[in-house]
Structure formats: C-alpha cells, structure tokens
Biopython code that builds the backbone (N, CA, C, O; Angstrom):
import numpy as np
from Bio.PDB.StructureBuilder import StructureBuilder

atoms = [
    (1, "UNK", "N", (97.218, 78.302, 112.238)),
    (1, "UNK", "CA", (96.916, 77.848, 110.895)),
    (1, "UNK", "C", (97.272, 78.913, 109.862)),
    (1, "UNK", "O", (97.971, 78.769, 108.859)),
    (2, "UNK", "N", (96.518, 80.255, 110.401)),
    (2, "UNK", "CA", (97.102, 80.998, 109.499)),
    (2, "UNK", "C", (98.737, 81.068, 108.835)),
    (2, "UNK", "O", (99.116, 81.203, 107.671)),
    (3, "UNK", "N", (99.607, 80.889, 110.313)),
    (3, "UNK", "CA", (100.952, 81.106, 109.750)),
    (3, "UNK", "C", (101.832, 79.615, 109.642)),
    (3, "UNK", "O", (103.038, 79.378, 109.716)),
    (4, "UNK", "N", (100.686, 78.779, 109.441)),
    (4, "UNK", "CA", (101.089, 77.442, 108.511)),
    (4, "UNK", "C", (100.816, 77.972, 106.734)),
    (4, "UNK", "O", (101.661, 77.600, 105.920)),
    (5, "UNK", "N", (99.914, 78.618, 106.358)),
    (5, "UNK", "CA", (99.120, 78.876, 105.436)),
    (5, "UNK", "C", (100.204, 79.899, 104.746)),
    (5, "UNK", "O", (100.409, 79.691, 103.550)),
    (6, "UNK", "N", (100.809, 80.808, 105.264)),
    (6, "UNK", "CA", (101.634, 81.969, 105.064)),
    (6, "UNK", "C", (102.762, 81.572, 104.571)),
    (6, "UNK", "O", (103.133, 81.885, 103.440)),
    (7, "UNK", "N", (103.574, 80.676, 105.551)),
    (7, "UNK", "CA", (105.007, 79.737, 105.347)),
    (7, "UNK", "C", (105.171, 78.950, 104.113)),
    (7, "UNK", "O", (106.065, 78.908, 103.268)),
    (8, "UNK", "N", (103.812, 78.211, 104.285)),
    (8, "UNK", "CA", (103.361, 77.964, 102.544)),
    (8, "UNK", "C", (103.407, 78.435, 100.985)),
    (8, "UNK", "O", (103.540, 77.864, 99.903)),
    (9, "UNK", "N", (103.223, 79.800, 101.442)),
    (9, "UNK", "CA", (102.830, 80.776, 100.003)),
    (9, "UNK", "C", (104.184, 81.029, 100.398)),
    (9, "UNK", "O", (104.696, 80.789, 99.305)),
    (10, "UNK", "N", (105.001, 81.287, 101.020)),
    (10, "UNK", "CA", (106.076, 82.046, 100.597)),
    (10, "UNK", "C", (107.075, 81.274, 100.497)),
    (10, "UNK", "O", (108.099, 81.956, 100.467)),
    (11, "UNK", "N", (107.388, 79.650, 100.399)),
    (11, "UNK", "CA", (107.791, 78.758, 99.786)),
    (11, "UNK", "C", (107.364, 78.833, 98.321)),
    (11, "UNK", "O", (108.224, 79.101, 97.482)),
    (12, "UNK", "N", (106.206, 78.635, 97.981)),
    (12, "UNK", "CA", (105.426, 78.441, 96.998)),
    (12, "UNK", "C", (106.473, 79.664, 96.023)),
    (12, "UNK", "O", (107.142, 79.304, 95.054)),
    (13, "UNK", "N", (106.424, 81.010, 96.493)),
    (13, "UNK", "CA", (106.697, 82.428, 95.291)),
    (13, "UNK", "C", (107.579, 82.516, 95.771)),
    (13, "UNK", "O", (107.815, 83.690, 95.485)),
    (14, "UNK", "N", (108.918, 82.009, 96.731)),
    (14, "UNK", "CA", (110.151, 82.074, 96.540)),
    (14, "UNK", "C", (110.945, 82.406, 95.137)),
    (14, "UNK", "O", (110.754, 81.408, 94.443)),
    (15, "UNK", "N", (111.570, 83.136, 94.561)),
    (15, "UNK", "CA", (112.574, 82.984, 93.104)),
    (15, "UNK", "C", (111.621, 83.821, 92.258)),
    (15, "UNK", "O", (112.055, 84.315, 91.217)),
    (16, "UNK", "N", (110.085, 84.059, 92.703)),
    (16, "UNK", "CA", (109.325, 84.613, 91.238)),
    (16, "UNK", "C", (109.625, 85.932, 91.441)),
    (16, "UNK", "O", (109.997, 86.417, 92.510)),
    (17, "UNK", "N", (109.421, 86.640, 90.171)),
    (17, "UNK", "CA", (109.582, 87.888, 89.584)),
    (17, "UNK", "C", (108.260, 88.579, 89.636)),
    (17, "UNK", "O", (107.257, 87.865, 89.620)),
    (18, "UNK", "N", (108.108, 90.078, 89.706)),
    (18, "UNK", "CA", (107.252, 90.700, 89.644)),
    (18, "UNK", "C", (106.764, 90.634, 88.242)),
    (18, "UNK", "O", (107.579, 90.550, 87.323)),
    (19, "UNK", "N", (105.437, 90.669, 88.012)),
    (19, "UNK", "CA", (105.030, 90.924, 86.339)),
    (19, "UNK", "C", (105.252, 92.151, 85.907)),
    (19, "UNK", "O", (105.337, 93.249, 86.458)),
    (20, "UNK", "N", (105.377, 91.545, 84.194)),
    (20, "UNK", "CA", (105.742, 92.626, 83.444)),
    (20, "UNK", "C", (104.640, 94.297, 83.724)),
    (20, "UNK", "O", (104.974, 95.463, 83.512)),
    (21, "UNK", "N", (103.520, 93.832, 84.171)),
    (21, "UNK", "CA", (102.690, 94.563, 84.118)),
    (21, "UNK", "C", (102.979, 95.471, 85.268)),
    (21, "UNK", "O", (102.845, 96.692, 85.176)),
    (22, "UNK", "N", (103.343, 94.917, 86.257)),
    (22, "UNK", "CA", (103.600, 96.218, 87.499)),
    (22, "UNK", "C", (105.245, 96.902, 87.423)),
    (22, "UNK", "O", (105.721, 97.677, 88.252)),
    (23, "UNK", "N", (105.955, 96.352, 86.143)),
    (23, "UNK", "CA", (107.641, 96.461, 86.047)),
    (23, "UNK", "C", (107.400, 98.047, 85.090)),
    (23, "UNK", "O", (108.045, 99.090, 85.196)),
    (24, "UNK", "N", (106.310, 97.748, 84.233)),
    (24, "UNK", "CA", (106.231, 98.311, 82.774)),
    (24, "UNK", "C", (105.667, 100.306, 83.493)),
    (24, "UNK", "O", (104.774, 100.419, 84.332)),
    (25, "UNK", "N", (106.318, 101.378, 82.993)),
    (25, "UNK", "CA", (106.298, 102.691, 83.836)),
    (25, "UNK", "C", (104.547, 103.009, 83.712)),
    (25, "UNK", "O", (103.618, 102.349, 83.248)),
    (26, "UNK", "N", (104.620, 104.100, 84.249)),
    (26, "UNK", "CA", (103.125, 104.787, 84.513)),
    (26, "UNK", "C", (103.132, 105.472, 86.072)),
    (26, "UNK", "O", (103.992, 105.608, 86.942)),
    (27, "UNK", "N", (101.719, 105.820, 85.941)),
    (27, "UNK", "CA", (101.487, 106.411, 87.403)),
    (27, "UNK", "C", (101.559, 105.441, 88.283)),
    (27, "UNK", "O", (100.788, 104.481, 88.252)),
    (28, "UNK", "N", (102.818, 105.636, 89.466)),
    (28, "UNK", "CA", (102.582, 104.917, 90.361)),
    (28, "UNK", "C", (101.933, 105.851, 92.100)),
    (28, "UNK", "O", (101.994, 106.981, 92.583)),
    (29, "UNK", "N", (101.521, 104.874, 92.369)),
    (29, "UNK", "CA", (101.503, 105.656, 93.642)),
    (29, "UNK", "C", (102.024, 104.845, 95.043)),
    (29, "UNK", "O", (101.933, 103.628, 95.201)),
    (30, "UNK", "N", (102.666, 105.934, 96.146)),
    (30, "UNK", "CA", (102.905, 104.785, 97.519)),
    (30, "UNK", "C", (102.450, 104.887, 98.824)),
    (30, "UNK", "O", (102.084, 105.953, 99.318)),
    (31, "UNK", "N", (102.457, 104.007, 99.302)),
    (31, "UNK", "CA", (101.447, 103.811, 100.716)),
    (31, "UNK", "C", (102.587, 103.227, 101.736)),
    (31, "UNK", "O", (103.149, 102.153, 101.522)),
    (32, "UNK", "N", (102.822, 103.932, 102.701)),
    (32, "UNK", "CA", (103.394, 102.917, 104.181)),
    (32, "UNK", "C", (102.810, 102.404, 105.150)),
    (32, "UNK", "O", (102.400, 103.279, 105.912)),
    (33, "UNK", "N", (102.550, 101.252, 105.525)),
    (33, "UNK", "CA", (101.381, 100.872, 106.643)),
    (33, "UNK", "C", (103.028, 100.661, 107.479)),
    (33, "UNK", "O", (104.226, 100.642, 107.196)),
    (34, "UNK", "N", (102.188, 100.540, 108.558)),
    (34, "UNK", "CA", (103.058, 100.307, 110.552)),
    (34, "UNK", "C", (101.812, 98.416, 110.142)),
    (34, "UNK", "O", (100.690, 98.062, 109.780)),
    (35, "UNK", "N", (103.030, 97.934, 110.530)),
    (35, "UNK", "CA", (102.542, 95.982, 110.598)),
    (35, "UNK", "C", (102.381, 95.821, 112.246)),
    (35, "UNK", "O", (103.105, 96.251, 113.144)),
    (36, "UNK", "N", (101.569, 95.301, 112.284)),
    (36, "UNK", "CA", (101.817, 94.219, 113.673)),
    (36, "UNK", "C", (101.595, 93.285, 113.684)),
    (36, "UNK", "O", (100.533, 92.822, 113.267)),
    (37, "UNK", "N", (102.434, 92.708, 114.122)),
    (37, "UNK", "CA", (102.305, 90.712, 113.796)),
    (37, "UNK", "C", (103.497, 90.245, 113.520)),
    (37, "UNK", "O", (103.813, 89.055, 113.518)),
    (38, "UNK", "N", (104.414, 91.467, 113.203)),
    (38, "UNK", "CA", (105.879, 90.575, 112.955)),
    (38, "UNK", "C", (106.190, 89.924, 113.745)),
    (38, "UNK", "O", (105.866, 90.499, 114.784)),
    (39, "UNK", "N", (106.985, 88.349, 114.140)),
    (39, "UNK", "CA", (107.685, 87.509, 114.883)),
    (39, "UNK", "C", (108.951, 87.700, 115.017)),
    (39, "UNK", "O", (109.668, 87.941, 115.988)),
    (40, "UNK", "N", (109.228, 87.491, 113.352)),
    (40, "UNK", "CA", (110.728, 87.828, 113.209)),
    (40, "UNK", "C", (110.947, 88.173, 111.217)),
    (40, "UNK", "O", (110.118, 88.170, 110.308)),
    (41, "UNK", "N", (112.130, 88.377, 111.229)),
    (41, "UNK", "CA", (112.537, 88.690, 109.680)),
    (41, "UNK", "C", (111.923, 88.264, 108.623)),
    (41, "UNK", "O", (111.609, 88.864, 107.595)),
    (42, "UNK", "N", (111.676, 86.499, 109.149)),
    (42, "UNK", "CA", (110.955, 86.146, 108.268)),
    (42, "UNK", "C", (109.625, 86.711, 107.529)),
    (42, "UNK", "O", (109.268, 86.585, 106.357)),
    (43, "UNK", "N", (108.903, 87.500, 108.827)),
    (43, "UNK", "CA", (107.599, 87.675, 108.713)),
    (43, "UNK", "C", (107.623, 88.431, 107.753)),
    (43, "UNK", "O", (106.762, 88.290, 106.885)),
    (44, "UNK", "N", (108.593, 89.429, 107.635)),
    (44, "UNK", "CA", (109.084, 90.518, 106.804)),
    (44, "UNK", "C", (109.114, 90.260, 105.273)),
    (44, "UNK", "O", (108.519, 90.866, 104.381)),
    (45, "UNK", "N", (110.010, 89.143, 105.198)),
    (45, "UNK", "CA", (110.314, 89.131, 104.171)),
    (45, "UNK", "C", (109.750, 88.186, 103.380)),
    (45, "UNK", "O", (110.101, 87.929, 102.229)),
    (46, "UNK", "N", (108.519, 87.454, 104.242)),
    (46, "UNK", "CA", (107.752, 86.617, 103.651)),
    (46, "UNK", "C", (106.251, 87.459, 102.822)),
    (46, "UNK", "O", (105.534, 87.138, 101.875)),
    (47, "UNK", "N", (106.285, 88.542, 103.680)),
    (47, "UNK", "CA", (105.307, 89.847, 103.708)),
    (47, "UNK", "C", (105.431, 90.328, 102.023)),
    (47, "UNK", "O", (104.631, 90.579, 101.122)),
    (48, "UNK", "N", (106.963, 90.291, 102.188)),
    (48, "UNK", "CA", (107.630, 91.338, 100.541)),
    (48, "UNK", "C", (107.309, 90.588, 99.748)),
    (48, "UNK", "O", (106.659, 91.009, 98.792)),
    (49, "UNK", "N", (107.622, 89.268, 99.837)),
    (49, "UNK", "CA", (107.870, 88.336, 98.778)),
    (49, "UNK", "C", (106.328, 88.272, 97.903)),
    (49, "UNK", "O", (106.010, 88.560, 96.749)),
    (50, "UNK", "N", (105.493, 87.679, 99.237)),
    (50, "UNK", "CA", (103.936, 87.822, 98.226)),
    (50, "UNK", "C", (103.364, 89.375, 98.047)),
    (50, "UNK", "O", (102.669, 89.583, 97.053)),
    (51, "UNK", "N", (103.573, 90.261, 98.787)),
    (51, "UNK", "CA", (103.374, 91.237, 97.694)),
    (51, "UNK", "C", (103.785, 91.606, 96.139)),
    (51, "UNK", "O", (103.163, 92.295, 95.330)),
    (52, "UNK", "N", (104.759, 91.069, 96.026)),
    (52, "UNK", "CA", (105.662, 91.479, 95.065)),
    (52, "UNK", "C", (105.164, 90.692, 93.749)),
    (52, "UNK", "O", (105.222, 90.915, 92.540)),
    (53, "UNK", "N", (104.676, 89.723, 94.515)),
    (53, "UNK", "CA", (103.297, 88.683, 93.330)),
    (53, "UNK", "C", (101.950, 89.196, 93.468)),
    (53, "UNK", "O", (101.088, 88.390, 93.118)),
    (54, "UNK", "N", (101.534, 90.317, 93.884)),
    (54, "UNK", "CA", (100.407, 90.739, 93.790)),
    (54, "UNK", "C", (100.301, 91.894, 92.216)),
    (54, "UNK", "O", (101.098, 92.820, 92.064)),
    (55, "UNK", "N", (99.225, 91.590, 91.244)),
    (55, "UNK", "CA", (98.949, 92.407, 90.180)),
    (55, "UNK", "C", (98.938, 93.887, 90.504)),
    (55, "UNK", "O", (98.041, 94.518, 91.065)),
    (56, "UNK", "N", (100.197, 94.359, 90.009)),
    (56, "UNK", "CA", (99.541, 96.333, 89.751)),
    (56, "UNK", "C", (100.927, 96.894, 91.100)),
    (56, "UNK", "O", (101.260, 98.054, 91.343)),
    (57, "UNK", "N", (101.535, 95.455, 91.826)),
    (57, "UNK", "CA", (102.594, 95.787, 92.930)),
    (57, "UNK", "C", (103.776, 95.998, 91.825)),
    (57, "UNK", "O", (104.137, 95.241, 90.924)),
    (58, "UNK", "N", (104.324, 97.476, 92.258)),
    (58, "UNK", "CA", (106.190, 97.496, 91.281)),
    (58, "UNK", "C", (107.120, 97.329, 91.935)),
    (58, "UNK", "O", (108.252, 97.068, 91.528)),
    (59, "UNK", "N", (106.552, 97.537, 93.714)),
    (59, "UNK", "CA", (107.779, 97.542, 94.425)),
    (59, "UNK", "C", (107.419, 97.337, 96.017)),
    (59, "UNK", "O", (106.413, 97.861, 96.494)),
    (60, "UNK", "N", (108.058, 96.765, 96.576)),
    (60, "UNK", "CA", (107.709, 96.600, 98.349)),
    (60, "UNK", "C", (109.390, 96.575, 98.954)),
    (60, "UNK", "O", (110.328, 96.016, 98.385)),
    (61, "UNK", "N", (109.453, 97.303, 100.191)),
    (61, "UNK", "CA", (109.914, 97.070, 101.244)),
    (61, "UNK", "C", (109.195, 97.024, 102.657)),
    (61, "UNK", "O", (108.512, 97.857, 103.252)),
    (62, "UNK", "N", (109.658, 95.572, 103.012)),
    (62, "UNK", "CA", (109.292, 95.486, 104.645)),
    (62, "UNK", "C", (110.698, 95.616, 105.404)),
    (62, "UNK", "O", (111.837, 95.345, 105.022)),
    (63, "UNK", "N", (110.282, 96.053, 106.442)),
    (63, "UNK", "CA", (111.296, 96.315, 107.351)),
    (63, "UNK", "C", (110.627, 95.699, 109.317)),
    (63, "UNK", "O", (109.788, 96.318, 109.971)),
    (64, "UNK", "N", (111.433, 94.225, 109.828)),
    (64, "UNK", "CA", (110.964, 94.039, 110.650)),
    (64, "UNK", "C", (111.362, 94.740, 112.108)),
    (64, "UNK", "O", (110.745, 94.494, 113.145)),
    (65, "UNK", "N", (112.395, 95.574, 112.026)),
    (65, "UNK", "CA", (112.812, 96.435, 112.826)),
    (65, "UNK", "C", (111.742, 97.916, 113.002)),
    (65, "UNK", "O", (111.545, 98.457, 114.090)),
    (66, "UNK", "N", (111.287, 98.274, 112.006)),
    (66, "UNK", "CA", (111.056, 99.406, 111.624)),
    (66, "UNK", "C", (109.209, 98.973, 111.883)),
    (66, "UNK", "O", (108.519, 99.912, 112.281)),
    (67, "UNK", "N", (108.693, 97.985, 111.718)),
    (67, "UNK", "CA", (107.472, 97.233, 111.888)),
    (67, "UNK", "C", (106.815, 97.967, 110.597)),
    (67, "UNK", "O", (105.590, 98.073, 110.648)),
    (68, "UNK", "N", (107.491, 98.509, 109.402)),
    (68, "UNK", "CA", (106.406, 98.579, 108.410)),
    (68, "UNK", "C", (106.490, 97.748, 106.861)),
    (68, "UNK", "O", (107.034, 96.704, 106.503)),
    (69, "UNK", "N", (105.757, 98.664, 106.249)),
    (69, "UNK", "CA", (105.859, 98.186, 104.926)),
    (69, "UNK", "C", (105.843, 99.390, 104.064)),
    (69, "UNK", "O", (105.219, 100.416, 104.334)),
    (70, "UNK", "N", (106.518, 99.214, 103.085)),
    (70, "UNK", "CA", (106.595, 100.493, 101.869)),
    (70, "UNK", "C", (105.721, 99.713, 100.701)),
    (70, "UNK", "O", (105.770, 98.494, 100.539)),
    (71, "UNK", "N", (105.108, 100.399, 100.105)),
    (71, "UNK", "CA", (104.594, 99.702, 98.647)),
    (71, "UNK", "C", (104.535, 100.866, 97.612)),
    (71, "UNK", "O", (104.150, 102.009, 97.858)),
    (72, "UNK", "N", (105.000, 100.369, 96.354)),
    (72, "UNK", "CA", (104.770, 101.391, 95.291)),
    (72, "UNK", "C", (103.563, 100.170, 94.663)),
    (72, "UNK", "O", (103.457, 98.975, 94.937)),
    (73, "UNK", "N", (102.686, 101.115, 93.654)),
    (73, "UNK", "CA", (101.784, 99.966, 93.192)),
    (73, "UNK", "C", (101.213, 101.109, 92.248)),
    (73, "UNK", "O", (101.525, 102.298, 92.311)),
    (74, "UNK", "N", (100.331, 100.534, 91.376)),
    (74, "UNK", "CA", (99.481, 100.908, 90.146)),
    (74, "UNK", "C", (98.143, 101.205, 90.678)),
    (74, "UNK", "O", (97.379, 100.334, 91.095)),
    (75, "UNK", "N", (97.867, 102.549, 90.648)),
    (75, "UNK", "CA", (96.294, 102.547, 91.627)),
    (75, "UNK", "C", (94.948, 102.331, 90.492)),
    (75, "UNK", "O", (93.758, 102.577, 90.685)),
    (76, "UNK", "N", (95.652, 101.758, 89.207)),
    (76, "UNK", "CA", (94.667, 101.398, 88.287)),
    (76, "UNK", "C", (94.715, 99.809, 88.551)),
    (76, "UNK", "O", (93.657, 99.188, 88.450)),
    (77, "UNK", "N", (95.731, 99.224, 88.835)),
    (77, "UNK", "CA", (95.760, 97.793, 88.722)),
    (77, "UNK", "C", (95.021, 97.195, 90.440)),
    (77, "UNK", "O", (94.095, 96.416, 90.665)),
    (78, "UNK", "N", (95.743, 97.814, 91.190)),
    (78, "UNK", "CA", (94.830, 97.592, 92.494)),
    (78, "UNK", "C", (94.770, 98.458, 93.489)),
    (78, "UNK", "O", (95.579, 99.385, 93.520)),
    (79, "UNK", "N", (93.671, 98.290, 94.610)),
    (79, "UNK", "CA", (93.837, 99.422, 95.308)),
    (79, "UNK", "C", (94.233, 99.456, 96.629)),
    (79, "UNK", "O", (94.398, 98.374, 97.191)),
    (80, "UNK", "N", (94.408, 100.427, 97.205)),
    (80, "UNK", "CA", (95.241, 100.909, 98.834)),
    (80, "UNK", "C", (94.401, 99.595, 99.666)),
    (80, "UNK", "O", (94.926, 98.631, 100.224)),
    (81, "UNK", "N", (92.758, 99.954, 99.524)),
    (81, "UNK", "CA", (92.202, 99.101, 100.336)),
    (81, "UNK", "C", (92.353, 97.383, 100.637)),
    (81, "UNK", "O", (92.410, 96.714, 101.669)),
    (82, "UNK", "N", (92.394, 96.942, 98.631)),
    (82, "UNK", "CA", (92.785, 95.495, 98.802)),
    (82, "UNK", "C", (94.194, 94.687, 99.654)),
    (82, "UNK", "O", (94.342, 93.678, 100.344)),
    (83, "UNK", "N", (95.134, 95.891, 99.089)),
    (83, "UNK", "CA", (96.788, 95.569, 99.734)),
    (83, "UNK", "C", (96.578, 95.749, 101.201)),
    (83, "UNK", "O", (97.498, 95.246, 101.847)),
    (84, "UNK", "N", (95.564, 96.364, 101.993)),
    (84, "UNK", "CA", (95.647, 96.549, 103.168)),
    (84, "UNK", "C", (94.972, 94.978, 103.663)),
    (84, "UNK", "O", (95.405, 94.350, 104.629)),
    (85, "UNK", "N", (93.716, 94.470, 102.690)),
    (85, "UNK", "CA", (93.036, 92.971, 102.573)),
    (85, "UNK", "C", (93.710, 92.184, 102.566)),
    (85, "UNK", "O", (93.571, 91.122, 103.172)),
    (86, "UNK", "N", (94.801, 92.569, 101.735)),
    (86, "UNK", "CA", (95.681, 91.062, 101.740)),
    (86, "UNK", "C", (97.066, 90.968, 102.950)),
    (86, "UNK", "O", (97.703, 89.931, 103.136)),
    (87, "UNK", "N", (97.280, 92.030, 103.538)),
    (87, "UNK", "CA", (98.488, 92.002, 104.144)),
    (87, "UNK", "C", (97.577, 91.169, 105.425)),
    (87, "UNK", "O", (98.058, 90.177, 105.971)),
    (88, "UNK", "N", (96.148, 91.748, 105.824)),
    (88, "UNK", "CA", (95.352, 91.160, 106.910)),
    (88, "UNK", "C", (95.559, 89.660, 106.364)),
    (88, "UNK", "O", (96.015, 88.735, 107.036)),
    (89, "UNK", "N", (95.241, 89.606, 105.346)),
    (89, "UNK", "CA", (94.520, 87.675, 105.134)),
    (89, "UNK", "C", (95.886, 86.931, 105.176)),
    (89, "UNK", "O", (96.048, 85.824, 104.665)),
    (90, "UNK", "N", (96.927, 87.681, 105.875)),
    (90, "UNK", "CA", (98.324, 87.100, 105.746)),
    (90, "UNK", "C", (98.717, 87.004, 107.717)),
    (90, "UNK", "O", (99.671, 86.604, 108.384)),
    (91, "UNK", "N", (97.260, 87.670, 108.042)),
    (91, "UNK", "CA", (97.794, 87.317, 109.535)),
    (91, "UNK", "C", (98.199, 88.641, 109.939)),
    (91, "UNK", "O", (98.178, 88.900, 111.143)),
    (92, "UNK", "N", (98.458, 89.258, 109.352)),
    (92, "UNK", "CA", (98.910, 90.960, 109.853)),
    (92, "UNK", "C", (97.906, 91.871, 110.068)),
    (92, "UNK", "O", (96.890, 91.753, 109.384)),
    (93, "UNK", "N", (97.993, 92.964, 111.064)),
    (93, "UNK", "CA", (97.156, 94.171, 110.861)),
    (93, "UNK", "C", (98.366, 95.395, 110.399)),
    (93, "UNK", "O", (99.521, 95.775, 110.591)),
    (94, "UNK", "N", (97.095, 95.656, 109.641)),
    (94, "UNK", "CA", (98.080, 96.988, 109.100)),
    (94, "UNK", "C", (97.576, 98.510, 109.045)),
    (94, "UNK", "O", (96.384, 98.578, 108.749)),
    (95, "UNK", "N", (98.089, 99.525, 109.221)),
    (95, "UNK", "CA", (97.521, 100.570, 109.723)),
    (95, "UNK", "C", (98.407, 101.988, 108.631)),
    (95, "UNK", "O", (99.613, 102.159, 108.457)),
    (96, "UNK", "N", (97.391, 102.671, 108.160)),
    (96, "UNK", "CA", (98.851, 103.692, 107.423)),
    (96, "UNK", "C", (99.341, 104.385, 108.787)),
    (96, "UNK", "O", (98.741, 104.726, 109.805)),
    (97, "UNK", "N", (100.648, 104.447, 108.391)),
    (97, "UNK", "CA", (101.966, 105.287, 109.020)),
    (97, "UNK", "C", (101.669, 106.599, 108.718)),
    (97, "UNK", "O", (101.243, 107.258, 107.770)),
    (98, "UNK", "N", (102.121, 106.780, 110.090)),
    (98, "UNK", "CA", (101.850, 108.423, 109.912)),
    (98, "UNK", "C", (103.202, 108.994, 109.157)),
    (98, "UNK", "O", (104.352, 108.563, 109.071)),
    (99, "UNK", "N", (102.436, 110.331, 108.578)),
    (99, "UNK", "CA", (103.297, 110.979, 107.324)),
    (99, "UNK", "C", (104.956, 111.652, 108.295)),
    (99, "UNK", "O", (105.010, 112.194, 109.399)),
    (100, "UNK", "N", (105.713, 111.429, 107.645)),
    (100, "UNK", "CA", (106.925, 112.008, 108.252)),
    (100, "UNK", "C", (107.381, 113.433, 108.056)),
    (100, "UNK", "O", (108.409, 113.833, 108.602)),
]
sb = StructureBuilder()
sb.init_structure("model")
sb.init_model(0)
sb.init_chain("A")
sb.init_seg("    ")
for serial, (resi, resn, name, xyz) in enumerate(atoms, 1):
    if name == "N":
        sb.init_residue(resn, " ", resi, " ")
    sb.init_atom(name, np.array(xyz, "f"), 0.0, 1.0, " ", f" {name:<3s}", serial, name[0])
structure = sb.get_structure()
C-alpha cells in the first residue's frame, strides 16, 4: 500500500518546481542519508521528486546505485529530523552516511 501511495505522489508532483522560498539564497545546510528500500531507479527518482516539493528543500540528489540521498535544505524552513520523517513515511529507512 505504501508503494501504491508513493507511485501516486510522484505522478501527482511530476513537472513541479521547487518554491521560490527554498530557490531564494541564505544559509543552507546538507545532509546524506544511505536509503534502503530502493527497488529500482524509480524509487530514486520518485524519492527526489517529492523532496524537491518539500518547504525549506533547494536541492536533492538520489542515487539508486549509490543507495543514498544528498539534500541541501534551509535548517530554518525544516529540519534534518522531519526529512529523515518523510523519506520513512515514503517507505524508506534512512540512516546518515558516514562522513567521507
């Protein structure tokens, strides 16, 4: 169900744009989580897509080879903890990556 629910939203925010509000400069800060749950590309890039509609997000890469996620984001607009909430309520666990 969940990844009936997922396939959904990322039909749904296909074509949308990030808001002006996470486009517009300031302090950003970034976080890499390690995903598990990818299937395939899709998962990936269904992952990016609704982040990229999340308030205070400026920037995401997923990578389903690589099993993570990159996020730049506004740590005034939202925080490490919620993006880690929502990548879960998407069916994923997510874990920070260790520092390179």
């Amino acid at each position: 169900m969940i990844r009936r629910k997922f396939i959904q939203l990322i039909t749904l925010g296909t074509g949308s744009l990030a808001t002006i509000a996470a486009i517009e400069t300031g302090e950003k800060e970034t976080v890499t989580y390690h995903v598990s749950g990818y299937t395939c590309i899709t998962c990936a890039v269904g992952l990016e897509t609704l982040l990229k509609q999340e308030k205070g997000v400026a920037w995401v890469k997923a990578s389903y080879p690589d099993e993570n996620v990159v996020i730049k984001y506004d740590p005034k607009e939202v925080s490490e903890d919620s993006l880690k909430s929502y990548i879960a309520s998407m069916g994923f666990k997510a874990k920070p990556a260790p520092k390179a």
